[in-house]
N, C-alpha and C positions, 0 to 999 in steps of 0.2 A: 356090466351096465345094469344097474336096477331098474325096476319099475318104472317111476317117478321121474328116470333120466331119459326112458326110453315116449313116457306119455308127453312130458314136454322138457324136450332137449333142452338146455342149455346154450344160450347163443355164450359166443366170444365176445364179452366189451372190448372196447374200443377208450376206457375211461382208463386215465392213468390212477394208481392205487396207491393209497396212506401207506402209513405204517400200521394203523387197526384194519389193513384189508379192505376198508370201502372207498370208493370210487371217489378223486378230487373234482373241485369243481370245474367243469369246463366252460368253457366259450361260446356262448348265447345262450338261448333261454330254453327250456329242458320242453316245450310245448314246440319248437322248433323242431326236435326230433321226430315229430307225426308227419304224419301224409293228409291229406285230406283233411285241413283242419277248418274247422268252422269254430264263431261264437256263438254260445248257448246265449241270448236274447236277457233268457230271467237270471242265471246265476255267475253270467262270465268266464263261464269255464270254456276253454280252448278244449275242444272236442276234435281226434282225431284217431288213426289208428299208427299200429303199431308192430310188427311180427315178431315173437319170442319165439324163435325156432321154428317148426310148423304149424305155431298157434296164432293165429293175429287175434288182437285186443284191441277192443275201443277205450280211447284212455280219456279223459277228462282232468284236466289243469286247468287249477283256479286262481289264478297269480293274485298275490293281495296288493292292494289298494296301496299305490306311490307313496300317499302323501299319509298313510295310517299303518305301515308296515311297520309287523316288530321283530324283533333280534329273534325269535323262536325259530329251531327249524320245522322245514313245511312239517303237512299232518299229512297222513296216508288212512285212507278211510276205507273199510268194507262194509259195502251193503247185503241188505237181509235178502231172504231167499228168495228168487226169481227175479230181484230189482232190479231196473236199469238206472242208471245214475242221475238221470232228471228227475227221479224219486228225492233226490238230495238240493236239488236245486233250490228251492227256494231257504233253505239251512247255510246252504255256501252263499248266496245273496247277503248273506245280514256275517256271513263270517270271512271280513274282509281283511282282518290285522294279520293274517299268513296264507301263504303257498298252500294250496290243499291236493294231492294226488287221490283220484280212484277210476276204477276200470268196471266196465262191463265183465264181471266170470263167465271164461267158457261157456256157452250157452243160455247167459241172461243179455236183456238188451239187445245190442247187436254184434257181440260178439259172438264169431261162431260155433257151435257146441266140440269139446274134443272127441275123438273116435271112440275114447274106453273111460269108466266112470274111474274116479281120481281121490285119492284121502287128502285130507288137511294138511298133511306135511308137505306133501307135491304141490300142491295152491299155493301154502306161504312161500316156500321157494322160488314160485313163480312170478310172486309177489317182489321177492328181494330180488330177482333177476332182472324184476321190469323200473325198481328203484334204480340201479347200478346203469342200465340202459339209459334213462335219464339225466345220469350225473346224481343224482341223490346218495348222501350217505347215511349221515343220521335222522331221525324223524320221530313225530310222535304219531301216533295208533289210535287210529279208533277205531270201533266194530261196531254194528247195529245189528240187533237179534242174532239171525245166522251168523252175519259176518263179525257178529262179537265173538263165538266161537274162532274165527278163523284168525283175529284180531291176537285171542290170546294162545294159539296157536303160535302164529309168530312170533311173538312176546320169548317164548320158552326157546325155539329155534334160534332165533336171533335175539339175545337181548343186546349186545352190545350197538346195534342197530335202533336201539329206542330209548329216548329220553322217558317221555310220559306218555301212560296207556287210559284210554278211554274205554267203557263199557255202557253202553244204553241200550236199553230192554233185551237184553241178552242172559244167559245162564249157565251153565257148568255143562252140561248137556249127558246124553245117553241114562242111564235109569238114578244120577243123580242129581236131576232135574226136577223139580215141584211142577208138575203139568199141570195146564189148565183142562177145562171140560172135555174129553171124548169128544165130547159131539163137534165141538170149535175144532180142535185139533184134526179133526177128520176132513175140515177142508179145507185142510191146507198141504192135503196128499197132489191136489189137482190144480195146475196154476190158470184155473177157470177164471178168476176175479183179474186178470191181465188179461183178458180176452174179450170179457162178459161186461159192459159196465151197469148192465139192467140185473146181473148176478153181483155185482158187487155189489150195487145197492142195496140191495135186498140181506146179504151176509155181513155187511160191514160194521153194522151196531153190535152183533154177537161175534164178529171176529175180531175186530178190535178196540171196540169198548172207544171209553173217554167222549170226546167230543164228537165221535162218530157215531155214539149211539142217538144221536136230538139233531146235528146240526147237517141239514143236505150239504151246504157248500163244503164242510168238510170232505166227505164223501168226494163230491166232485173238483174238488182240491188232489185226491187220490188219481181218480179217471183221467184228470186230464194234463197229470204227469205220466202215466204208469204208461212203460210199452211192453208189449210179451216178449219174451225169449225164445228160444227153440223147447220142443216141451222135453227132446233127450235130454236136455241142460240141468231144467228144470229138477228132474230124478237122478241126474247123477249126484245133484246139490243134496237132497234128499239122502242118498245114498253113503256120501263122502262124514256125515254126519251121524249115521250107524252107528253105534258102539263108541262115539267118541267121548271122552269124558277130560275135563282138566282138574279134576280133584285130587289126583296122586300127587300133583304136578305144581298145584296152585300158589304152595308156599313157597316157591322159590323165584316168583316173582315179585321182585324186590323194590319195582318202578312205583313210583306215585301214579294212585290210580282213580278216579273221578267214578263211581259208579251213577248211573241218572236211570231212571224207572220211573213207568207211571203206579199213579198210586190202581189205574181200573185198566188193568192189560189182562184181556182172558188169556192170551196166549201164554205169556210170560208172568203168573202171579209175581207181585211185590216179594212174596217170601224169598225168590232167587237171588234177586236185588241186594235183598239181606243179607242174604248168606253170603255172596259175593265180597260183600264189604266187610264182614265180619272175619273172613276167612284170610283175605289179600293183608299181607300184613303190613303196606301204606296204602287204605282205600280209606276213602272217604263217599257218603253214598246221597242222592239227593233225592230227593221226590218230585215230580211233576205232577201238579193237577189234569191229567188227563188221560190215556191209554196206552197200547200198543204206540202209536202213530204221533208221539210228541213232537219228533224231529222235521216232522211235516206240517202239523197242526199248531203248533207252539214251535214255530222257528226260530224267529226272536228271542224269544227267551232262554230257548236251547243254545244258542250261537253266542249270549251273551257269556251264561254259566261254562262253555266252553273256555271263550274267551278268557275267562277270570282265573280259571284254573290254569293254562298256558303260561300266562302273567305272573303267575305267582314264580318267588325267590325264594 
């Protein structure tokens, strides 16, 4: 048993399997299989948990809108580092034409932290495990910053499990990454700004730019989604991202791939954005007028551009 099997087991589905290996669809609605399920007010997501072996997860299902659903299948979203998934709410509010899946990680939100710090191939595993638990077979990806790495992590593990892959303000990562300023980058060692919202104020113009650096409501757009995690969570997140890079790897991702970056993100320069799309050999790359934080800040518009690309034949 390796690693990976031993930090988070493998449950047994219960989903009967294709001929490509992924799970058919079953009988009733994949937000059914939670416990404790509540609606999220702002984004409609069915928020419940979920146990994948000894790890339970908070899961969030955003089922799309009856009467504007489209033939896509759903989308499976990771968020960036420390997020909990009401960080995405108001993006899944305005992204109603499909099924949306994402989870609290190990230790962000309310899910709880796992016992030993974890690499990206053990995440996406646990990723397609928690697909297959659902009834989910094929999907399309997306990642935000952190969870863009994880996004194209999975990508490479599973492709036949993904239609189209999504990348926003995210990068190649480990010393093939265009970093921003030392100094920004230095506080984002501590998930202080989920804890602090008088420190986030104060950091949020120089951590992530765009509309955060002039507009308070922005800012408090952030606070009063953002919840903290466990802070082991926090560094393991940190940790699993060490030495990871997808540059050896990159060209063999074959998927149609949407890259979105703001044009004023300290953390993630525009350069990565570039090179992302330059590199992915079906990317296409957009620009956002505004930072780090468009998915939040510019939801709307993010959710449309989404939208469009989905759509497309």
């Amino acid at each position: 048993m390796d690693y990976a099997t031993r930090l988070f087991p493998r449950m047994k589905s219960n989903s009967p399997v294709g001929a490509d290996n992924t799970p058919l669809k079953r009988e009733g609605a994949p937000q059914d299989r939670l416990t404790n399920v509540k609606i999220d007010p702002i984004s409609g997501m069915h928020i419940g948990t979920i146990m994948m072996g000894t790890q339970e997860l908070r899961v969030g299902i955003r089922p799309a809108s009856a009467t504007r659903k489209s033939v896509n299948p759903p989308m499976l979203l990771f968020n960036g580092i420390g997020a909990n998934m009401e960080l995405a709410g108001p993006m899944l509010a305005e992204l109603d034409t499909t099924d949306t899946i994402i989870f609290d990680l190990p230790g962000a939100g309310k899910s709880p932290p796992p016992k030993r710090p974890y690499r990206l191939f053990s995440m996406a595993r646990l990723a397609r495990d928690l697909l297959d638990e659902l009834g989910y077979g094929i999907v399309d990806v997306m990642g935000v910053s952190w969870g863009g790495g994880l996004a194209q992590q999975f990508v490479i593990q599973y492709p036949k499990r993904v239609r189209r892959l999504i990348l926003a303000a995210t990068a190649m990562g480990g010393a093939t990454m265009l970093p921003g300023n030392p100094r920004v980058l230095l506080k984002m060692v501590h998930p202080r700004r989920y804890l602090d919202k008088g420190y986030m104020a104060r950091v949020a113009p120089e951590l992530y730019g765009g509309d955060l650096r002039s507009d308070p409501e922005a800012i408090k757009l952030f606070t009063d989604h953002a919840r903290a995690g466990h802070p082991r969570g926090y560094r393991y997140q940190l940790l699993a991202m060490a030495g990871w890079t997808s540059l050896p790897w990159l060209w063999r991702i074959k998927h149609s791939t949407l890259v979105l970056a703001g044009n004023d993100d300290p953390l993630v320069p525009l350069v990565n954005a570039k090179a992302h799309a330059w590199l992915l050999p079906k990317a296409r790359l957009h620009v956002i007028n505004d930072g780090h934080l468009f998915l939040l800040t510019r939801a709307k518009e993010t959710a449309t551009l989404i939208t469009t690309f989905l759509d497309e034949r």
